[in-house]
C-alpha positions in Angstrom: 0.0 0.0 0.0 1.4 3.6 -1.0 2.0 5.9 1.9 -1.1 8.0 2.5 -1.2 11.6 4.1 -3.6 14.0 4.9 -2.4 17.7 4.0 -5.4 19.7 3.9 -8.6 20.0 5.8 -11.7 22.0 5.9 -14.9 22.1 7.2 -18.4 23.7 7.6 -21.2 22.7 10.2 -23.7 23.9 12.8 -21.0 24.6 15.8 -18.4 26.2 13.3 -17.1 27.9 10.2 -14.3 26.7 9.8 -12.5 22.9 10.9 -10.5 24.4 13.8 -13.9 25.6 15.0 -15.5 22.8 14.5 -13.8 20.1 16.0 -13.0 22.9 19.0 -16.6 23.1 19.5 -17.2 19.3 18.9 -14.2 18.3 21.3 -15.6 20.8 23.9 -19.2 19.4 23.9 -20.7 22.1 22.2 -24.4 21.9 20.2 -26.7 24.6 18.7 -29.3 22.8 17.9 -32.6 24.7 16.8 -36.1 24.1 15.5 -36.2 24.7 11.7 -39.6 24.5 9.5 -38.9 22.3 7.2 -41.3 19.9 8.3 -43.6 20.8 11.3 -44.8 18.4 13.9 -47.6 18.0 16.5 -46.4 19.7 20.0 -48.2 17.0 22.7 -49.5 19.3 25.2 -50.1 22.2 22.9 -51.6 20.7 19.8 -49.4 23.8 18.3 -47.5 23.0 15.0 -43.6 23.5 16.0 -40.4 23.0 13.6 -38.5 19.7 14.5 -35.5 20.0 16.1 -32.1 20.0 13.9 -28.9 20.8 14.0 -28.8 23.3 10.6 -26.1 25.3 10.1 -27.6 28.4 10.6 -27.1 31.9 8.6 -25.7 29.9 6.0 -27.7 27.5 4.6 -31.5 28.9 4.8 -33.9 29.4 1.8 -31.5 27.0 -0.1 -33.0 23.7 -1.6 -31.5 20.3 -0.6 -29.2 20.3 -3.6 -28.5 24.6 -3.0 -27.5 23.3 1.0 -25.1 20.7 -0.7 -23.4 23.2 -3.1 -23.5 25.9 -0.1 -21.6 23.2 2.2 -19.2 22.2 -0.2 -17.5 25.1 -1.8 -17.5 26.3 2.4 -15.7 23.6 3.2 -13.0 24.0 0.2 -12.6 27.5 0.8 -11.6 26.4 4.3 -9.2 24.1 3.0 -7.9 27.0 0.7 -7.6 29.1 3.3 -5.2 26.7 5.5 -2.3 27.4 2.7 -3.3 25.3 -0.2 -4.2 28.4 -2.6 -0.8 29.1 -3.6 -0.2 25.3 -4.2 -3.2 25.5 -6.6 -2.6 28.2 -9.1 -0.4 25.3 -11.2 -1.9 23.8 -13.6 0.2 20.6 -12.6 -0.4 20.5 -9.1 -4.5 19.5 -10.3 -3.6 17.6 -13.5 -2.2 14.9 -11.1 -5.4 15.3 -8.6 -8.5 13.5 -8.7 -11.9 14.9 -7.2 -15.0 12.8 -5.5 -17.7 14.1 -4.1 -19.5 11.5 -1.9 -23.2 12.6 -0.7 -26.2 11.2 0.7 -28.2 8.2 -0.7 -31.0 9.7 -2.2 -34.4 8.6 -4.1 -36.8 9.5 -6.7 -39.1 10.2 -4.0 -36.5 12.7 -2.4 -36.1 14.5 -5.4 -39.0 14.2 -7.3 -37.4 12.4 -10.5 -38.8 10.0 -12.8 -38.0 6.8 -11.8 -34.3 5.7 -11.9 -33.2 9.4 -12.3 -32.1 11.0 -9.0 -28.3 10.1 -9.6 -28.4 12.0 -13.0 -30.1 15.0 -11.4 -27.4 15.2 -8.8 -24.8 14.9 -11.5 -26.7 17.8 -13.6 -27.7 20.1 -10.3 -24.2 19.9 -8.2 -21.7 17.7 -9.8 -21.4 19.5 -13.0 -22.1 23.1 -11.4 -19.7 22.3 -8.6 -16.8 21.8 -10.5 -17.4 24.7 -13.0 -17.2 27.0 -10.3 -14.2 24.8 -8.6 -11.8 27.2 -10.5 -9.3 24.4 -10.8 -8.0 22.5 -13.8 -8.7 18.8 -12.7 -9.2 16.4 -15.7 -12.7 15.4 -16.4 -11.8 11.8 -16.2 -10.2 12.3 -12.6 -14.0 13.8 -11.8 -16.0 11.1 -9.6 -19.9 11.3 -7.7 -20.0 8.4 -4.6 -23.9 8.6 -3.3 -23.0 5.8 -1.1 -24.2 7.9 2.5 -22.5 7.5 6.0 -19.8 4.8 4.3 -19.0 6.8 1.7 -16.0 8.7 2.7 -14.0 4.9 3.0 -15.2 3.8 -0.3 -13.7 6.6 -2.1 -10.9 6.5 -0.1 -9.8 2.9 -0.6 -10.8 3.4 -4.1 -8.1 6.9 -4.2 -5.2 4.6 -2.6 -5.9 1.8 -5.4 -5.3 4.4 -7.8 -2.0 5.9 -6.1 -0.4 2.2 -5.8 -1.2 2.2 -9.8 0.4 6.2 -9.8 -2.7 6.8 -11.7 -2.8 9.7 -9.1 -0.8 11.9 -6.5 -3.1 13.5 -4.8 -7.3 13.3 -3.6 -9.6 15.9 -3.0 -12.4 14.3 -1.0 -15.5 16.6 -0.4 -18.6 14.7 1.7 -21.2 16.7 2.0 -24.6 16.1 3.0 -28.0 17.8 4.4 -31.4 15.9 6.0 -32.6 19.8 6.6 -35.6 18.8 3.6 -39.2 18.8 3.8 -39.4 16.0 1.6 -36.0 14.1 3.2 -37.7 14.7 6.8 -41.2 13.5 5.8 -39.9 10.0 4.6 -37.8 9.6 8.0 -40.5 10.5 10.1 -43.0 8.1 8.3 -40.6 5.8 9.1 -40.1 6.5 12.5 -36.3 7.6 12.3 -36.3 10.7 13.5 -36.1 12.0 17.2 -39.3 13.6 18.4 -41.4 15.0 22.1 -43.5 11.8 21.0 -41.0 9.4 20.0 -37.3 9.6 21.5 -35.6 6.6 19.9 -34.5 8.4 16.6 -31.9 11.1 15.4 -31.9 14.7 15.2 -30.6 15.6 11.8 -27.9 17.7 10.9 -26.0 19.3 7.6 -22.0 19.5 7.4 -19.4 20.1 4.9 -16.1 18.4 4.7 -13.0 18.8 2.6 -9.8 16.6 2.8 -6.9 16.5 1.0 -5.3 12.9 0.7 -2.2 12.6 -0.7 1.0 9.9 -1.2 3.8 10.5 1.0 6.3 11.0 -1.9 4.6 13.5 -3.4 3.5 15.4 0.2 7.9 15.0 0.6 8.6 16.7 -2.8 6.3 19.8 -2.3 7.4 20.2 1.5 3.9 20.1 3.1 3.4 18.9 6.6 1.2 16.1 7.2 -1.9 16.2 9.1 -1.8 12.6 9.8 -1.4 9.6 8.3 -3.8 7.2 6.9 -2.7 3.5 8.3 -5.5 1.2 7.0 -9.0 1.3 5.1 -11.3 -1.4 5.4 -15.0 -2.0 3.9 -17.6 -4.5 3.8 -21.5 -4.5 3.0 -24.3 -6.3 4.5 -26.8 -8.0 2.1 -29.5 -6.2 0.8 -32.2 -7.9 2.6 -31.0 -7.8 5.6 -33.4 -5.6 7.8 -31.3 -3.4 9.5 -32.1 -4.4 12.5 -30.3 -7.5 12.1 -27.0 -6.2 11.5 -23.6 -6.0 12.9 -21.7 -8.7 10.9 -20.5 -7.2 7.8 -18.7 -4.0 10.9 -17.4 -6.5 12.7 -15.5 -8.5 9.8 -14.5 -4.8 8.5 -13.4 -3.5 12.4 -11.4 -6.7 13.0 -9.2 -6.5 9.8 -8.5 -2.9 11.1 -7.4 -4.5 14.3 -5.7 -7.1 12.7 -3.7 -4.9 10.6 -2.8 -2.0 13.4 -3.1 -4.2 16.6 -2.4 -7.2 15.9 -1.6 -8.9 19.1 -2.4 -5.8 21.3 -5.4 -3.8 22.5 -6.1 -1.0 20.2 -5.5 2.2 22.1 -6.5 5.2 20.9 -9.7 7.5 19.7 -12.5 6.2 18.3 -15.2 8.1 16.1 -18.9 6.6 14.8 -21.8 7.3 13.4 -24.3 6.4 15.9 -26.9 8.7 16.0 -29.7 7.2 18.6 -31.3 4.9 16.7 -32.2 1.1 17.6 -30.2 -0.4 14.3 -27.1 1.7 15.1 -27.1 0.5 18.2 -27.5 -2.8 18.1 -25.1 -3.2 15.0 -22.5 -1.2 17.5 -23.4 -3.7 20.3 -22.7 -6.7 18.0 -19.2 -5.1 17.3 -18.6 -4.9 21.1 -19.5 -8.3 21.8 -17.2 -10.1 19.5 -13.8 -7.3 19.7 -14.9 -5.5 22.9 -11.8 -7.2 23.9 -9.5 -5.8 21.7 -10.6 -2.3 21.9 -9.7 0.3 24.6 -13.5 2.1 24.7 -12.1 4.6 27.2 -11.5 7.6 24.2 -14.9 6.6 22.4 -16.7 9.9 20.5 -19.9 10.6 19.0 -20.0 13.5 17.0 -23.8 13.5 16.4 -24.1 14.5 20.2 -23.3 18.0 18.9 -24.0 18.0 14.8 -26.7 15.7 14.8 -26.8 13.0 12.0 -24.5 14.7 9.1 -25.2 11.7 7.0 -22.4 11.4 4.4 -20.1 13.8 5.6 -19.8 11.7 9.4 -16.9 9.8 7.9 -14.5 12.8 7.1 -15.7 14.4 10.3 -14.7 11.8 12.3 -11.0 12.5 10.4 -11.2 16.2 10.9 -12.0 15.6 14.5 -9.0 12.5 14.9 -7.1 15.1 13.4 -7.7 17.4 16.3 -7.9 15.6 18.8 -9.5 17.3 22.0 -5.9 16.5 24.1 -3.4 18.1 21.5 -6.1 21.4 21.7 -5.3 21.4 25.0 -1.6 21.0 24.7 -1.7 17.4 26.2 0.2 14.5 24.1 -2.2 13.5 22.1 -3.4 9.8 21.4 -1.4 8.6 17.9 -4.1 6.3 16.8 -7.6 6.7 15.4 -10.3 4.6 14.5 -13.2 6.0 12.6 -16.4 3.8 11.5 -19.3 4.7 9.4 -22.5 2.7 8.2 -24.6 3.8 5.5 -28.2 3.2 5.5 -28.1 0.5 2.3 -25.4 -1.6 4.2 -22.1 -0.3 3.4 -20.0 -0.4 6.2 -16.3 1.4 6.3 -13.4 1.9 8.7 -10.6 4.0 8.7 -7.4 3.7 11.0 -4.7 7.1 11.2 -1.7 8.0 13.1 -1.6 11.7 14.2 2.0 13.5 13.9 3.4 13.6 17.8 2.6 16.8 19.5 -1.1 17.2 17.4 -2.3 20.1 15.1 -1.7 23.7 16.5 
């Protein structure tokens, strides 16, 4: 496997501007969570009609429609990354020829986005793909151009898929944005049919949020040549996917073959000591998949540094993967000057069964 780096971060959510905010505010314990109108519920006592309560990232994303909040998140969270020193890396032309681009977003349907049938993932490529990179301003190749609507799971996919392509030197460098938003009428609707969401009348469920997230993945050799300073280091990807028809309820296999090759491969004969970062979000399925993980490697794993970041940004859907590497990134103990932990396990599950882990070593002393 070709060394892998992480040289550029950025982020946009509901507790910050910015990544250093963000994972300051995360770290910290920090929400702002608000009612927003979107969809309006039922208030118990009342019988009043009230907003359900979110996590939106607010000033920023309002009056925008679910694809507008995608496209607002995602040029935020690059101009972040921009911002950190990048933009004088890319005004040459070379630095982007050798740069591939995917954008991994939510799992959405025709229902969702009211498309004939079969035609959501072409609207998204017509709507915020396309318009995205126009206004980009960069010169990366078409080909090198690549849409993952995989949810929650996404992030690992198209970063085992990015490392594939450095060991073949097809590229140097990935810009991964994940961005997602469950702040829609129509999004919220199907999840409270379903009984997903978290409610006065119903409080087994999530409370969804919106986030932006930019990384920059690069190989080592290339990081080395430019004279960047890694961010952290990317040890190990795993993925896996439970079968279709498997009610979600029922699962927990297909993240506990994926978690155990990332122990196998960092911590072999040891307990894995370090952070830990997933996507449970207070629902049942989560849960119990999370449990079945426990069960069979609770033995392996030090639980002591374990992190939820929907505690404070809600359910971010697609973009919880490259939060949870923002937020390993920064840890909470090198913020507060403290040596921090050097490893980092992060853990996602989409919704359709995809299941991804990623495992990353932190430079000694942290991010300033």
């Amino acid at each position: 496997m070709t060394p892998t780096v992480i040289t550029g971060a950025g982020a946009i959510t509901s507790v910050g501007r910015g990544v250093a905010a963000t994972c300051a505010a995360i770290h910290a314990g920090i929400a702002r969570p608000r009612r927003v109108n979107a969809l309006n519920i039922v208030e118990p006592e009342t019988q009043e009609l009230i907003g359900i309560q979110s996590h939106p990232v607010h000033g920023y994303t309002e009056g925008f429609s679910l694809l507008g909040r995608w496209m607002r998140l995602a040029r935020g969270s690059v101009q972040d990354l921009m911002s950190s020193g990048l933009a004088s890396e890319g005004a040459s032309p070379r630095f982007w020829e050798s740069t591939g681009l995917v954008l991994v977003v939510g799992e959405l349907d025709d229902q969702t986005l009211l498309t004939e049938d079969g035609q959501a993932l072409a609207r998204i490529q017509d709507e915020f793909l396309e318009p995205f990179v126009s206004t980009l301003g960069v010169a990366i190749p078409s080909s090198n151009v690549r849409l993952l609507a995989r949810g929650h799971a996404g992030t690992a996919l198209a970063l085992q898929s990015g490392m594939r392509q450095f060991a073949a030197r097809e590229l140097e460098r990935l810009l991964l944005i994940a961005v997602d938003s469950y702040i829609d009428g129509l999004r919220l609707e199907g999840l409270l049919e379903n009984g997903r969401l978290k409610t006065e009348e119903q409080s087994v469920g999530f409370a969804p949020g919106e986030a932006g997230v930019a990384l920059l993945f690069e190989t080592e050799p290339s990081a080395r040549r430019r004279t960047a300073r890694p961010l952290g280091q990317v040890l190990t990807v795993a993925t896996d996917q439970e079968p279709e028809q498997l009610p979600r309820i029922q699962r927990g296999r297909a993240l506990t073959r994926c978690t155990q090759r990332l122990l196998d491969e960092t911590a072999p004969s040891a307990t894995f000591r370090g952070d830990l970062y997933n996507d449970i979000n207070g629902e049942t399925w989560r849960a119990q998949e999370w449990g079945h993980v426990r069960v069979n490697l609770g033995q392996r794993m030090d639980l002591s540094q374990w992190h939820l970041p929907c505690n404070s940004v809600g359910d971010v859907g697609a973009a919880s993967g490259a939060l949870g590497i923002c937020l390993a990134l920064r840890s909470r103990d090198s913020l507060q000057g403290a040596e921090p932990l050097s490893l980092s396990l992060v853990l996602s599950s989409s919704d359709s069964g995809d299941v991804g882990g990623i495992v990353l070593r932190t430079p000694e002393g942290g991010q300033p």
